[in-house]
C-alpha positions in Angstrom: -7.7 47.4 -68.1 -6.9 46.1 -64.8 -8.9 42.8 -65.4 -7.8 42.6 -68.7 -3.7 42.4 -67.4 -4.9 40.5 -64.4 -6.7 38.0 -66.9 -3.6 37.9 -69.4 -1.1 37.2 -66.4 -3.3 34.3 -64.9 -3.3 32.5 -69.0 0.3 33.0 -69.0 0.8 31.5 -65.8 -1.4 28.7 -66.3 0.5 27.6 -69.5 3.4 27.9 -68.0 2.2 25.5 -65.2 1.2 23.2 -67.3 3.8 22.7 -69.6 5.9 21.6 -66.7 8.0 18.4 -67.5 9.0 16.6 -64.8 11.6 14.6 -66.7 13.4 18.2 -66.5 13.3 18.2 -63.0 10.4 20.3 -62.5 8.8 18.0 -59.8 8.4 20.4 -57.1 6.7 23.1 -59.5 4.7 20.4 -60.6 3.4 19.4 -57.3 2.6 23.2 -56.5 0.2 23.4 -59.4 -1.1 20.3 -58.8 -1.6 21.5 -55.6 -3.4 24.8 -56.8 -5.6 22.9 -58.7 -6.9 20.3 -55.9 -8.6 18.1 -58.4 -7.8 15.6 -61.2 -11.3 13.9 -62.6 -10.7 10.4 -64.5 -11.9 8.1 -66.3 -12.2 4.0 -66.8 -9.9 3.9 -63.6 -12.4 3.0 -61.1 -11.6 1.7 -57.5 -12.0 -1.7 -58.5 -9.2 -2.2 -61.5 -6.2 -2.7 -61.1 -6.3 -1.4 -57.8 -6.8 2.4 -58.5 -8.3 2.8 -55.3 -4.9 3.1 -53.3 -3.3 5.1 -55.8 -6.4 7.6 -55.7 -6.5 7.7 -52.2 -2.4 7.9 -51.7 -3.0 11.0 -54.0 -5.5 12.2 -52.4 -3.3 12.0 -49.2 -0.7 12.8 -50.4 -1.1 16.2 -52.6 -4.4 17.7 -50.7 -5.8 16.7 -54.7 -9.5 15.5 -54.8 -10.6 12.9 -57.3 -13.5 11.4 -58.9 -14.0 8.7 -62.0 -16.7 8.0 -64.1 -15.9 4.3 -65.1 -16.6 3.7 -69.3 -14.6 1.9 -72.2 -11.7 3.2 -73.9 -13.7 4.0 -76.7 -16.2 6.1 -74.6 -12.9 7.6 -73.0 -11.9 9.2 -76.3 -15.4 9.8 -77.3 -15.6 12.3 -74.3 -12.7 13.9 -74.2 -13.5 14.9 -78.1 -17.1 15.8 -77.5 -16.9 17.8 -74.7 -13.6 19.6 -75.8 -12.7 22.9 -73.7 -15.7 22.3 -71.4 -13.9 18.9 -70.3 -15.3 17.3 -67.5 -12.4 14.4 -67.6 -8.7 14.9 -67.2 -7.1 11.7 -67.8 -8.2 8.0 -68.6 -7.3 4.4 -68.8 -7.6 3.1 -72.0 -6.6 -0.4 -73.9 -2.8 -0.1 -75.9 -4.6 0.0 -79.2 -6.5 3.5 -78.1 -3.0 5.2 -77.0 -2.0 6.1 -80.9 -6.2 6.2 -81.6 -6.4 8.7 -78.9 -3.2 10.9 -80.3 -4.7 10.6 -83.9 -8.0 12.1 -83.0 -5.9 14.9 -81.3 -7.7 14.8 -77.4 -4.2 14.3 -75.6 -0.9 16.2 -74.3 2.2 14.8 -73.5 3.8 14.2 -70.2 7.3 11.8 -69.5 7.4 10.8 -66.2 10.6 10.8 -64.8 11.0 7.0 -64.6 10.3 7.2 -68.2 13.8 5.6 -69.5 12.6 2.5 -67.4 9.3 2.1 -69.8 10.0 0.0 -72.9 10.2 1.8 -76.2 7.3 -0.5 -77.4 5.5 0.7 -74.5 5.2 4.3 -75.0 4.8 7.2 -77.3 8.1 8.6 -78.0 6.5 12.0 -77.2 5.0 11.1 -74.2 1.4 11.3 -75.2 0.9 7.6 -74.0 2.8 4.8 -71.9 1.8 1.8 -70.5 1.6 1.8 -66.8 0.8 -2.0 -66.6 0.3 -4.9 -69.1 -2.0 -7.5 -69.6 -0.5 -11.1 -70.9 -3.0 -14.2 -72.6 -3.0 -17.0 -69.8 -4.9 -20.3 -69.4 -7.2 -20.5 -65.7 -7.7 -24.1 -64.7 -10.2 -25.8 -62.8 -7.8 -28.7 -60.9 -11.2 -29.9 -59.6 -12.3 -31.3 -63.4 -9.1 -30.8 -65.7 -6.6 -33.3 -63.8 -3.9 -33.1 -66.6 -3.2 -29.1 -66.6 -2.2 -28.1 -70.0 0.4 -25.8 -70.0 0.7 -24.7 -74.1 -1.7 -23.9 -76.8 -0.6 -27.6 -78.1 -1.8 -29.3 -75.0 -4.8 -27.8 -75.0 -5.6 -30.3 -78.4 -5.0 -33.3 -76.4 -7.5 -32.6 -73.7 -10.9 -33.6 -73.7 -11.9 -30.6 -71.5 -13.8 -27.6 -72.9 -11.7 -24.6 -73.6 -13.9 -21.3 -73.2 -12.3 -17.7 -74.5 -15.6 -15.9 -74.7 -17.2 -13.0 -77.4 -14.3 -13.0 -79.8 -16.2 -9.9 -81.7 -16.6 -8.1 -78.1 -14.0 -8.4 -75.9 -10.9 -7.6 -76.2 -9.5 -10.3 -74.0 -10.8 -12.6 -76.4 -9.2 -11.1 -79.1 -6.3 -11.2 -77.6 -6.5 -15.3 -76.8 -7.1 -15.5 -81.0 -3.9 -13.8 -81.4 -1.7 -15.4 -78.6 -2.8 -18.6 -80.3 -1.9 -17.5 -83.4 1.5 -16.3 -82.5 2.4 -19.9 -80.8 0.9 -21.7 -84.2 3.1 -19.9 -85.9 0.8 -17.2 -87.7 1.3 -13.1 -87.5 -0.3 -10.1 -86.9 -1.9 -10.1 -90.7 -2.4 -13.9 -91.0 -4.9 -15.6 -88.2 -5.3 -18.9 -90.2 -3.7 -20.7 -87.8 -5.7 -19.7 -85.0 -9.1 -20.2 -86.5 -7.9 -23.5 -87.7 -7.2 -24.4 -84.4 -10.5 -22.8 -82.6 -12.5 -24.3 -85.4 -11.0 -27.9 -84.2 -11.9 -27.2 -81.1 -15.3 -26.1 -82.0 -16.1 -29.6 -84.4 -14.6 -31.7 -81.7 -17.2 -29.9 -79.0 -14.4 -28.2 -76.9 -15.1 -24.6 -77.4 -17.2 -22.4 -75.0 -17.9 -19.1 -75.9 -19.7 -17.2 -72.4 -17.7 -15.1 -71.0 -15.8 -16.4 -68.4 -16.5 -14.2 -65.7 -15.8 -15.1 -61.8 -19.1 -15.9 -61.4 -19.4 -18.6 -63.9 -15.5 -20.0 -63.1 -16.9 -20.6 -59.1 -20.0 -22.4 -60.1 -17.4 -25.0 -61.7 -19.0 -24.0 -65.3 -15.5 -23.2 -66.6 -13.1 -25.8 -67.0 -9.9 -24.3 -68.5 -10.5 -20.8 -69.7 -8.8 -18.1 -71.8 -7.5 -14.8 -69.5 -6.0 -11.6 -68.7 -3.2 -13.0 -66.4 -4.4 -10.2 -63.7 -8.1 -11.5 -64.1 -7.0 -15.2 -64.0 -5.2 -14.3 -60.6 -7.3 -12.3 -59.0 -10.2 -14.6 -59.7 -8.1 -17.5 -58.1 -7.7 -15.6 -54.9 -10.8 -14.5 -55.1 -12.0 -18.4 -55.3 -9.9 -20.7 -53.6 -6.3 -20.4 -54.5 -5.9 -24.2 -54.2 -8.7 -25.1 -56.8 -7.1 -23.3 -59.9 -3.8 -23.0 -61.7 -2.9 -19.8 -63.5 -0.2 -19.8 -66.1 1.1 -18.4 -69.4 1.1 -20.9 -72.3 5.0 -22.0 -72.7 4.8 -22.1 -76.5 3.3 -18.4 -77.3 1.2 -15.6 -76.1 0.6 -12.1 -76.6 1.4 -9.3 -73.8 -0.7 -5.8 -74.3 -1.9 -3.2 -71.3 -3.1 -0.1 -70.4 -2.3 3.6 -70.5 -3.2 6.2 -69.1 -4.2 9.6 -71.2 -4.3 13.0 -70.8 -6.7 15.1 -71.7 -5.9 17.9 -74.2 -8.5 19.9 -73.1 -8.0 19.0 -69.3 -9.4 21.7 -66.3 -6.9 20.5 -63.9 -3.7 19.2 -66.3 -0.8 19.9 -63.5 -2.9 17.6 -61.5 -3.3 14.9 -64.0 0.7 14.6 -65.0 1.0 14.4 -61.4 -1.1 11.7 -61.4 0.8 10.0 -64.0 3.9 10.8 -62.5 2.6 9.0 -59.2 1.1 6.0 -61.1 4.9 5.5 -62.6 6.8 5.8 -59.1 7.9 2.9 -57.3 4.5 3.3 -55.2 2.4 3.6 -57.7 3.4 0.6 -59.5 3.3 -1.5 -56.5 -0.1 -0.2 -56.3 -1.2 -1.7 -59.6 0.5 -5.1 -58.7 -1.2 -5.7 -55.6 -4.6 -5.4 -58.0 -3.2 -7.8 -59.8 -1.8 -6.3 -62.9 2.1 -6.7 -63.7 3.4 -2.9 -63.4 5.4 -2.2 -66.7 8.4 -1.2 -64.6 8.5 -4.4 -62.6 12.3 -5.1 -63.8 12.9 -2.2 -62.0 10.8 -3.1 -58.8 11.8 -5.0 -55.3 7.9 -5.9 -54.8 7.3 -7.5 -50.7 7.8 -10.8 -50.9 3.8 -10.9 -50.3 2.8 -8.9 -53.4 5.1 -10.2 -55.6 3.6 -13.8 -54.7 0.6 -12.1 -56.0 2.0 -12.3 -59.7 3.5 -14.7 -61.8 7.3 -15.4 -61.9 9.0 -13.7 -64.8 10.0 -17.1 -66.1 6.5 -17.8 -67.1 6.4 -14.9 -69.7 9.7 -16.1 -71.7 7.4 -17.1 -74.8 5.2 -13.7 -74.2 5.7 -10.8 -76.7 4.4 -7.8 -77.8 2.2 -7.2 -80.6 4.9 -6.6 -83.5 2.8 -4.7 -85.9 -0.3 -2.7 -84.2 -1.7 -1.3 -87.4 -1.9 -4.7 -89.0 -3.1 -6.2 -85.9 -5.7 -3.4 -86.0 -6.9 -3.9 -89.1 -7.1 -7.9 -88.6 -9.2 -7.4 -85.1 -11.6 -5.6 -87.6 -11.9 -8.8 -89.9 -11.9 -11.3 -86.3 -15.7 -11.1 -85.6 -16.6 -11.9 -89.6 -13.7 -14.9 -90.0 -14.4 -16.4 -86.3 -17.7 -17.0 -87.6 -16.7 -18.0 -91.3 -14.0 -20.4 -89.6 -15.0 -21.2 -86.1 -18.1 -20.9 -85.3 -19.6 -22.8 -88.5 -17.8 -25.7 -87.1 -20.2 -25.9 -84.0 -23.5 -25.7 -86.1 -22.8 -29.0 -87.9 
């Protein structure tokens, strides 16, 4: 009897620990089970991305809280948080803005507002806090100034050039994607209709212009990439990377599309107090400087003073005037679906004749 009380009391406590909402000013509790735990496990947040390895280790320092990630796709993310259920070996994950509803659909999340959450845009986030973008990803054009000597700085300019214009494995990557519908948007098509962009790509593609690897940093420093199609935190950081002299980075003037990443919480998750903390961390003012000194723009940056050297880091906001959200994710999801078949019916037909 006196295991089955002691038992009993240590459930109740536990859901009482971690239904603790820090948006009610439960911070301090929080921390304490955090604390008690000593160990959040992600995810597809490995050191390298978006600079999670200075949040990790400020945690780490921070809250006494060990951590390890297993790094996999967004897909795998969900996958594994579904498979493995109650014996979950993952607490929370990274994952693209399409999986955030996905992942709440398939029921392998619980909610957590972080308490900077009025500073997240409503398109941003889950109104019940299952998901919210910690940092976002806009479509921007790298440029080799070593071969392309007139930069192009819109979608339009990029039909005058003469250059090749590589976006990669439009029926793999989502960055390519992505580059289909920011061109779309600025041709004046929607989240439904992509004609525009394939008309365009499929010029490109007759006239010779369209490359199709993957433009990786590898292939940009060999000079094998002249103007390319990228994440704005992958087209700066490879710059940097590089030589920041050789390339211009910048966000085409006449349209492009801004998505990002969230982070989830496993419904299942063995250390939960541990994760929101995390989340709550990743949302602070240190957290999100973290993620823009790897390169990504933190979704709170309105909100920021970044140092003068990270901030130079990043692209002024001026440059993202023309950038918007995807207006309608369950059409746009259903049109991804459709991209790989109608690139190829549209675009890539072109470069076979």
């Amino acid at each position: 009897m006196k295991f089955l009380f002691a038992s009993v009391l240590a459930s109740a406590i536990a859901l009482s620990l971690s239904s603790v909402h820090a948006a009610d000013g439960d911070l301090a509790v929080l921390e304490k089970a955090a604390r008690s735990e000593g160990q959040v496990n992600s995810v597809g947040m490995p050191d390298s991305w978006a600079n999670w390895k200075d949040t990790w280790n400020d945690i780490s320092t921070k809250y006494d809280i060990k951590h390890s990630d297993t790094d996999m796709s967004s897909a795998q993310e969900i996958a594994k948080f579904a498979a493995e259920k109650s014996n979950a070996s993952a607490d929370i994950g990274d994952v693209g803005a399409a999986f955030g509803p996905l992942s709440v659909q398939k029921g392998v999340t619980q909610p957590y507002k972080p308490s900077t959450w009025d500073q997240v845009p409503d398109w941003a986030k889950d109104k019940d806090g299952h998901w919210a973008l910690a940092y976002t990803g806009t479509i921007a054009f790298i440029v080799d100034k070593q071969q392309v000597k007139d930069i192009p700085h819109s979608w339009a300019d990029l039909k005058k050039g003469n250059y090749v214009v590589t976006i990669g494995d439009v029926g793999i990557a989502a960055q390519a994607a992505n580059g289909v519908l920011a061109a779309n948007y600025a041709f004046g098509g929607d989240d439904k209709n992509v004609k525009p962009a394939l008309t365009f790509f499929g010029e490109l593609a007759k006239a010779g212009r369209l490359g199709l690897t993957d433009p990786t940093i590898a292939n940009i420093e060999k000079g094998e990439i002249q103007v390319a199609v990228v994440w704005d935190f992958n087209g700066l950081n490879y710059r940097d990377q590089i030589d920041k002299s050789r390339f211009e980075v910048l966000i085409p003037s006449d349209g492009s599309v801004i998505s990002g990443y969230t982070t989830i919480i496993n419904k299942f998750a063995k250390h939960p107090n541990a994760a929101k903390l995390a989340r709550e961390y990743i949302f602070s003012d240190a957290g999100q400087t973290n993620l823009a000194k790897g390169y990504a723009r933190p979704i709170r940056a309105e909100h920021l003073t970044l140092p003068a050297d990270i901030q130079a880091k990043l692209l002024p906001a001026t440059e993202y005037k023309n950038a918007r959200p995807i207006a309608d994710q369950a059409a746009w999801e259903k049109t991804s679906k459709m991209l790989p078949r109608l690139w190829q019916e549209n675009v890539i037909i072109n470069m076979q004749q």
